[in-house]
C-alpha positions in Angstrom: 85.7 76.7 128.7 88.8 75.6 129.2 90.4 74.1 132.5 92.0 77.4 133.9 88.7 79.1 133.8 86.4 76.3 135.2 85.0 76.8 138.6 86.2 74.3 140.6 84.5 70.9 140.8 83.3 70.9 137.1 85.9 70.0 134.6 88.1 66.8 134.2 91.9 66.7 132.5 92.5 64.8 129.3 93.1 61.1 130.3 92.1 62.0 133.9 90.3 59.4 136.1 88.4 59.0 138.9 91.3 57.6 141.1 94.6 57.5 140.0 95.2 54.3 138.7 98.9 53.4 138.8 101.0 52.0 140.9 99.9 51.9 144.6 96.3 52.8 144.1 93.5 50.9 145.0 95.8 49.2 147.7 96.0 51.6 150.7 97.8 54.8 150.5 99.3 56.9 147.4 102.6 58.1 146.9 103.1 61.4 145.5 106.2 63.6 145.8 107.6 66.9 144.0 110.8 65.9 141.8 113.7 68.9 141.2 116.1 70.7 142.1 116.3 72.1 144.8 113.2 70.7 146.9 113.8 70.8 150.0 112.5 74.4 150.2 109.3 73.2 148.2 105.9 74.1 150.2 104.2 71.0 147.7 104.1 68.7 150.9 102.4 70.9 152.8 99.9 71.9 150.1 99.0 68.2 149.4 99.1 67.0 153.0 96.4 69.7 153.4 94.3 68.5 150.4 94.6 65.1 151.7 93.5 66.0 155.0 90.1 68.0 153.3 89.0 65.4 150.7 90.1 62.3 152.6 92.3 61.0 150.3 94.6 58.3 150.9 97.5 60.5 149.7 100.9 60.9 151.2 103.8 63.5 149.7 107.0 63.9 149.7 110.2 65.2 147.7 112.8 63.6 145.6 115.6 65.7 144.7 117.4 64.5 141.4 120.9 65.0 140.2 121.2 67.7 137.6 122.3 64.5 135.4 119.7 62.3 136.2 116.3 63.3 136.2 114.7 60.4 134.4 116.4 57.5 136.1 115.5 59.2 139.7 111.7 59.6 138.3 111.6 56.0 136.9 113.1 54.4 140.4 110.3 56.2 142.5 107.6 55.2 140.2 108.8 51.4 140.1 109.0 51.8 143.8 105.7 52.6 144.1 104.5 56.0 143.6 101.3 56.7 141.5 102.8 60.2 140.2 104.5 63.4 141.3 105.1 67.2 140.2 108.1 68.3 138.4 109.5 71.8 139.1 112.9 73.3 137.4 115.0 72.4 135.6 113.1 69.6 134.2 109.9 70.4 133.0 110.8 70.3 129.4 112.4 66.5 130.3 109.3 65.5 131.9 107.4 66.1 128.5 109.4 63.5 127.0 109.1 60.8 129.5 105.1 61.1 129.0 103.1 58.4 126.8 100.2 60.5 127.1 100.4 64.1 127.6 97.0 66.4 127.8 96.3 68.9 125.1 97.9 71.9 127.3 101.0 69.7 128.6 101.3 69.5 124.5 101.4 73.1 123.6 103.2 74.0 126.0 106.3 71.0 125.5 106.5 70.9 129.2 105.2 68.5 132.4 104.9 69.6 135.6 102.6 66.9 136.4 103.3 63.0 136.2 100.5 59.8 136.6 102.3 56.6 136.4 99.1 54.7 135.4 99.7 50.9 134.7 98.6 51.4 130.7 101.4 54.1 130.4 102.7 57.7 132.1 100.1 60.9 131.7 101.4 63.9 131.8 99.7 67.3 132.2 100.5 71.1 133.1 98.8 72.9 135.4 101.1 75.7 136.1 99.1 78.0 133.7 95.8 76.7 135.1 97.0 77.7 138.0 98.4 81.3 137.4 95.3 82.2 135.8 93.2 81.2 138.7 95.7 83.2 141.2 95.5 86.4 139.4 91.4 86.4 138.6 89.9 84.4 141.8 92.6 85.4 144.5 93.6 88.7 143.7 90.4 89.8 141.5 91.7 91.1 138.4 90.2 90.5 135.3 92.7 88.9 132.6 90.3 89.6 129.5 91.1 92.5 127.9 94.5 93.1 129.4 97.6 93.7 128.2 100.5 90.9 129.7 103.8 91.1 129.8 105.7 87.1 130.5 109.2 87.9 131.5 111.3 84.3 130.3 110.2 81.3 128.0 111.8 78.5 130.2 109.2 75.8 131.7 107.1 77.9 134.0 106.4 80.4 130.9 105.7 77.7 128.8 103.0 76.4 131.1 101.4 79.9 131.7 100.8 81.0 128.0 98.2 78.7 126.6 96.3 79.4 129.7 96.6 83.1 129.5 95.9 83.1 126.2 92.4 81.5 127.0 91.7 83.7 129.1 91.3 86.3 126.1 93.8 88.7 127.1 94.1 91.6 124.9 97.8 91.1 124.0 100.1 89.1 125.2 104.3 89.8 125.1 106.9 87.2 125.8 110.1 88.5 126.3 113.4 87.0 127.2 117.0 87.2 127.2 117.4 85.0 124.1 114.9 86.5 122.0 115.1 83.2 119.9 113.7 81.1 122.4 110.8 83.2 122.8 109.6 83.5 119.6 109.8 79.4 119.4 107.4 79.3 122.0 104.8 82.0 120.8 105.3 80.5 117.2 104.4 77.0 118.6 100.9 78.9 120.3 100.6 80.9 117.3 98.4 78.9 116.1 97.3 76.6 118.8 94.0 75.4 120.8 94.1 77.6 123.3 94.6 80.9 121.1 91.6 83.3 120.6 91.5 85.2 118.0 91.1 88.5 119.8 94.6 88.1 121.5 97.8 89.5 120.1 100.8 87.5 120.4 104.2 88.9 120.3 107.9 87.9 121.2 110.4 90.5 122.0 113.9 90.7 123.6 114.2 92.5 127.6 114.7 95.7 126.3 112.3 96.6 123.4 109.5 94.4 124.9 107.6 97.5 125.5 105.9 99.4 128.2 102.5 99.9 130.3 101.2 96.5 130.5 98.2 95.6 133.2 100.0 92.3 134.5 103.6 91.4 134.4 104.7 88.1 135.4 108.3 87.2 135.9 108.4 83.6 135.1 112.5 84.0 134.5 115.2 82.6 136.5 116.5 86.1 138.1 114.7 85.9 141.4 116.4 82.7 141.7 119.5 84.0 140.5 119.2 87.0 143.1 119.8 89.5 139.9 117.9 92.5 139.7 114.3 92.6 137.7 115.9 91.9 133.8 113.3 95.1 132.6 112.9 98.7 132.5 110.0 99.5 135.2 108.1 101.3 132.4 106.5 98.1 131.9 104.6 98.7 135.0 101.3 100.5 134.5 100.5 102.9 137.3 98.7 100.0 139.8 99.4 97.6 137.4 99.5 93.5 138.7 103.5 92.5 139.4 103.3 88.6 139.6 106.5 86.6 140.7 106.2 83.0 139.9 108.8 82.5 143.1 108.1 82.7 146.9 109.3 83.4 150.0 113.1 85.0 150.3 113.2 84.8 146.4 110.7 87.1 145.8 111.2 89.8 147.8 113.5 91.6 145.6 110.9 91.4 142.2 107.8 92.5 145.3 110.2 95.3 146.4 110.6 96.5 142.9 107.2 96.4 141.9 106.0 97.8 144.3 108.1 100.9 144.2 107.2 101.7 140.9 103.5 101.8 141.5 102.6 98.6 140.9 100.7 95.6 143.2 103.2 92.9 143.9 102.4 89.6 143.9 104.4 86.4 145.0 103.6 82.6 143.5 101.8 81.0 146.6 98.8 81.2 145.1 99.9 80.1 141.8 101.6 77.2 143.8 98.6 76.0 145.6 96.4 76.5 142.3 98.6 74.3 140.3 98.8 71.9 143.4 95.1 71.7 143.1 94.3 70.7 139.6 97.2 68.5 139.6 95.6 66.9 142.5 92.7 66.5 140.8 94.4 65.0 138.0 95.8 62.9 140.1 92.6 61.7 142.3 89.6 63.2 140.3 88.8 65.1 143.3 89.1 68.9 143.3 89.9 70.6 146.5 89.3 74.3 147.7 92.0 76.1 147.8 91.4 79.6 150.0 92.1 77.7 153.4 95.1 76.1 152.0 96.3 79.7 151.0 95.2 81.5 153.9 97.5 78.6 156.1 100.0 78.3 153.3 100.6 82.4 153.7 100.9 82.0 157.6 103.4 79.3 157.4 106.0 81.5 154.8 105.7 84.3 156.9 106.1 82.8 160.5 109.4 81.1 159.0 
């Protein structure tokens, strides 16, 4: 079984250890942090700070925002400063791939890192965004993923990360659709054929607008909610009571929530995905897995008190 669908506790990451072996560990406290930007609306320190708390790890986390135009020379100065490892978010989960000596088998197909361990032997790298999606939509909001049809709106970083994982999860068919429908066939023709494929599941790439219609679970893993541009499909994706998943969170969300829900559809935000991915990427990290449905349950409180 693959990572996304191993209960937690069980499984351990290609090139994962028991600790985390570079920099800073094994003498006191580890530095982590979540490199982008923006960060400073990121939830990450929260998450980890909570994790840290439960297992007792000697873990502290922050956020390092890096210029647009220098993303690898902001990474390398925290890590020579210190740090054992941190999460990338956009834009530079493709650029994170290439810093990486060793990347794991699902960092590989997808081409993209959001997940960094500057060991002393050379820099893992992994990606747990799909691990983490796929664990959202089947443990926290109880829908089954095999069998399904799935519609993944984009094919930037977060949709690279998601289809492996999805695709493991034997979903019946699987559409990637995006503005530049060039980009999305790249990245079903580089899954095509992959690991994590089963044979069962049919893989297709479309543009917005032909990319069909009554799918069980959408997930917008495009750039609009950021953007603050409407939903870039036609509701007749939505299946009556179909799952609406936004990658985004918070004020970002709303508008892709609002939309699904109006059509009939359950919307979903990405907190759960968030502290999912947080929590294998911990456990890369520490070789420690935490629970995650206090983290949620606190995480959920937090975003809607502020």
């Amino acid at each position: 079984m693959s990572a996304a669908g191993t209960p937690q506790g069980t499984d351990r990451p290609t090139g994962s250890s028991d600790r985390a072996t570079g920099p800073g560990a094994g003498a006191g406290i580890s530095r982590y942090a979540v490199a982008g930007n923006p960060v400073e609306h990121s939830q990450s320190p929260f998450i980890h700070a909570e994790f840290a708390r439960q297992t007792g790890e000697p873990v502290v986390y922050g956020r390092v925002l890096c210029p647009l135009d220098a993303f690898a020379v902001t990474v390398r100065a925290f890590a020579s400063g210190g740090a054992s490892g941190c999460n990338v978010t956009m834009p530079f989960k493709f650029a994170a791939f290439d810093m990486v000596a060793e990347p794991t088998a699902r960092a590989r197909l997808a081409g993209a890192c959001n997940t960094l361990r500057f060991d002393a032997e050379g820099w893992h790298g992994d990606n747990t965004d799909g691990a983490g999606l796929v664990r959202d939509i089947e443990h926290n909001a109880g829908v089954r993923i095999r069998g399904a049809r799935v519609l993944l709106i984009g094919a930037g970083g977060g949709a690279a990360g998601a289809l492996g994982p999805m695709l493991a999860a034997g979903a019946r068919e699987i559409v990637v659709a995006n503005r530049t429908a060039e980009r999305a066939e790249a990245l079903v023709a580089r899954h095509a054929t992959g690991s994590l494929r089963t044979s069962k599941t049919a893989l297709h790439a479309s543009a917005l607008d032909t990319c069909g219609a009554g799918f069980d679970i959408v997930v917008n893993a495009s750039s609009s909610s950021v953007a603050g541009v409407p939903v870039p499909v036609s509701a007749a994706v939505l299946k009556p009571g179909a799952l609406a998943i936004d990658m985004m969170y918070g004020p970002h969300a709303r508008g892709f929530l609002a939309w699904a829900e109006a059509h009939g559809a359950r919307g979903r935000d990405g907190l759960g995905m968030l502290v999912e991915q947080a929590a294998e990427a911990f456990f890369f990290w520490r070789g420690v897995r935490p629970r995650t449905d206090g983290v949620l349950a606190a995480l959920r409180e937090r975003v809607d008190a502020a």
